[in-house]
N, C-alpha and C positions, 0 to 999 in steps of 0.2 A: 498440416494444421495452419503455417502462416497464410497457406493459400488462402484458405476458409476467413482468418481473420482480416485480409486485409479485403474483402467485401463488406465488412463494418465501417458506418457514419466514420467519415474522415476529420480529424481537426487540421486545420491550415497551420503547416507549421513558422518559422516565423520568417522567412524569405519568401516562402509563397504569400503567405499575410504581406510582405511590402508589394511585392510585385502586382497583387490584387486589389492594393489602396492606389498603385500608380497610374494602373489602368481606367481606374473606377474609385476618384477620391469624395464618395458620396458613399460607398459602400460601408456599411457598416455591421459588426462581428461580434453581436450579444450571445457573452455564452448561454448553453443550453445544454440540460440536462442529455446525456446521450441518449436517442431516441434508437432501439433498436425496431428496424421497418420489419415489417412483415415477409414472409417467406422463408426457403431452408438455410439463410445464411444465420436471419435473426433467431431462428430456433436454435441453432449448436451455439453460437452466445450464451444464448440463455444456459443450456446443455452444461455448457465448460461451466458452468458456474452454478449452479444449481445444488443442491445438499441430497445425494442418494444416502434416503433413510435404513435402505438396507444393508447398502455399502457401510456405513455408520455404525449400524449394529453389529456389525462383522469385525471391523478393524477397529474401532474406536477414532475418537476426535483428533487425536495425534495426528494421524496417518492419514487420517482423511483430507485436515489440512494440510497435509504436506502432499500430497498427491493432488488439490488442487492445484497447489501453487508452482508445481513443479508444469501439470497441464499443460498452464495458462501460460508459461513459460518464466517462470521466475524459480528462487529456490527457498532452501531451507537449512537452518543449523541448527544439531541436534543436542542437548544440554549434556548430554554424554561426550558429544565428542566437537566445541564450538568452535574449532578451526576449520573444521571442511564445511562447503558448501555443495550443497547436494542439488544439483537441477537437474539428473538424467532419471526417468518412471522407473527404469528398467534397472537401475543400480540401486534404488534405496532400503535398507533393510526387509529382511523377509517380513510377513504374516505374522509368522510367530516367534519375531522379534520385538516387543512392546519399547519403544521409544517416548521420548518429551521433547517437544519442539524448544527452540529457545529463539532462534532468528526467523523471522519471517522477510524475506528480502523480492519481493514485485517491482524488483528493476524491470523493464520494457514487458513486463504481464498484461495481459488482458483480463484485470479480473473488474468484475461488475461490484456494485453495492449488495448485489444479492448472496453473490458470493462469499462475502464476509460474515454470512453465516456460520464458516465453517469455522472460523473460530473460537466457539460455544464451546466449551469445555476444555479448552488448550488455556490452561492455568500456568503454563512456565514458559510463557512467552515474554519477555522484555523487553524486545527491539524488533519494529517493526519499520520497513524503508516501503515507501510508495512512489516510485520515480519514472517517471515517463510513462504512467500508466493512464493512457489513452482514452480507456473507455470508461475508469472510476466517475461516477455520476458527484456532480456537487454535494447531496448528502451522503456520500459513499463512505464517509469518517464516520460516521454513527456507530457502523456496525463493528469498531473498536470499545465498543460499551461491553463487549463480552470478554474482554481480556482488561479491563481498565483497572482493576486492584494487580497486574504485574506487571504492565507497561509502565517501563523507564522512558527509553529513548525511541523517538519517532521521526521521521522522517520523512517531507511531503514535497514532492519538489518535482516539476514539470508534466503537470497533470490540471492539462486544461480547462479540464471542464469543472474544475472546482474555484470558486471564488470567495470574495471576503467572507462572505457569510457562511459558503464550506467551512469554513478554518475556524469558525467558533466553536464547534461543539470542541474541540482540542483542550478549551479552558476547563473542560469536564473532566481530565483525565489523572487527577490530581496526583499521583504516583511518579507523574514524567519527572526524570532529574534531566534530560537535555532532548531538546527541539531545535529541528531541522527546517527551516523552509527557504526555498530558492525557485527561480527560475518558474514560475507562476505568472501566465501571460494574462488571466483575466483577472488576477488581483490587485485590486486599484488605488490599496494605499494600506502598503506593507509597514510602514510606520504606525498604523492607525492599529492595523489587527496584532501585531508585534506588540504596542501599548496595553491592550488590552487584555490579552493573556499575560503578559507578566505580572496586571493585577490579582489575575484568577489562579497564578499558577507561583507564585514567591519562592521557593526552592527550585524553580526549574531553570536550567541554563537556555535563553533561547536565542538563540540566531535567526532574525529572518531577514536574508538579502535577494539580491538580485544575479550577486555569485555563488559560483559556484562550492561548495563546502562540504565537508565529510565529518562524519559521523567519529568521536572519537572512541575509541575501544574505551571499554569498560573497563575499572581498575579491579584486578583482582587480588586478595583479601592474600598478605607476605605471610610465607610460611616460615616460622619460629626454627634456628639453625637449632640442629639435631646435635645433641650433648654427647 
C-alpha cells in the first residue's frame, strides 16, 4: 500500500521547500487543494477512501470507520477499551463483535475529504488527531460536521494543504473543550485564526502554535472509595 501512495501529488516538505527557494528565489508555493491526476494511482486514492455502501450495511458505521482508518494507515480507540490503539486490519475485533469508536487518530494517514464520510453515524467519537495527513484537501474539516455534537478534542497539525480559511470551519464545532493546532506551513497568521475561534469557541481550550504539542488526556470522572 505505501507503494501505491507514495504515487500521489507530493507536498514539498520543509528542507526541500528551502532548498527550492535557494535554487529558484522567485518560485513560489500557493497551496492547493490535492489534485488527484488521472490514472490507476488516482483511482485506489479515491478507492482507500470512498464509503462502500454495502460494506456499511454489513458492519455498520463503527467498523467501517475504523477499518478506514486503519487502511489508510492510521488508527483507532475503542470506548470499551481506550488505552489500546488499534492500527493493524487483521487484529481488530471480529464481525460479530459490535464496537463504538472513541479515538480516531490519522497520524501520517492518507485519508482524503471524501473519506470523512465515514464518520456519519459514529456518535461516540470525542477525539479526533489529523497529523501529517498529506493528502486531507483544505476543506477536508468539514466532514467533522458528522460527529460535531461529540467532538471534544481535536487536533490539526501538519497537514499542508489546509490553510487559514481550512481552520474556520473549527469555530463550528462547538462541543470542542481543547484544540490542537501546530506545525501548519500554509497558515499565514496563526494569531489571527487562533483570535478568531476563541471568539466562536469560549469554553474551548485552544493552543495554536508553531510547536510542537500534545494532546492532554481526558480527565476521567474519581470513583467514590468503596465503604
Amino acid at each position: 500500500m505505501l507503494g501505491l501512495l507514495n504515487k500521489l501529488p507530493r507536498i514539498f516538505p520543509r528542507g526541500q521547500l528551502n532548498r527550492q527557494l535557494l535554487k529558484d528565489p522567485s518560485t513560489t508555493f500557493a497551496p492547493q487543494p490535492t489534485r488527484i491526476g488521472r490514472g490507476i494511482w488516482g483511482y485506489v486514492a479515491i478507492a482507500f477512501n470512498q464509503v462502500d455502501a454495502d460494506r456499511l450495511a454489513k458492519v455498520g458505521p463503527n467498523r467501517l470507520c475504523a477499518e478506514w482508518i486503519v487502511k489508510n494507515g492510521g488508527g483507532v480507540r475503542l470506548a470499551d477499551n481506550p488505552t489500546k490503539l488499534w492500527k493493524d486490519y487483521n487484529s481488530l475485533p471480529g464481525e460479530n463483535r459490535p464496537f463504538c469508536l472513541k479515538v480516531v487518530d490519522a497520524s501520517n494517514a492518507s485519508i482524503m475529504k471524501i473519506g470523512l464520510e465515514h464518520l456519519k453515524g459514529c456518535s461516540t467519537i470525542d477525539t479526533v488527531i489529523f497529523h501529517n495527513c498529506k493528502h486531507l484537501e483544505n476543506e477536508g474539516l468539514e466532514g467533522l460536521h458528522h460527529i460535531s455534537s461529540s467532538l471534544e478534542r481535536l487536533q490539526v497539525s501538519g497537514c499542508y494543504n489546509i490553510t487559514d480559511s481550512g481552520l474556520e470551519v473549527i469555530g463550528e464545532f462547538t462541543k470542542l473543550r481543547q484544540l490542537l493546532i501546530f506545525d501548519m506551513l500554509f497558515v499565514k497568521d496563526m494569531e489571527a485564526v487562533a483570535a478568531k475561534l476563541k471568539k466562536k469557541l469560549p469554553c474551548c481550550e485552544i493552543r495554536a502554535t508553531k510547536e510542537s504539542v500534545s494532546l492532554k488526556p481526558k480527565e476521567q470522572p474519581s470513583t467514590p472509595p468503596k465503604k
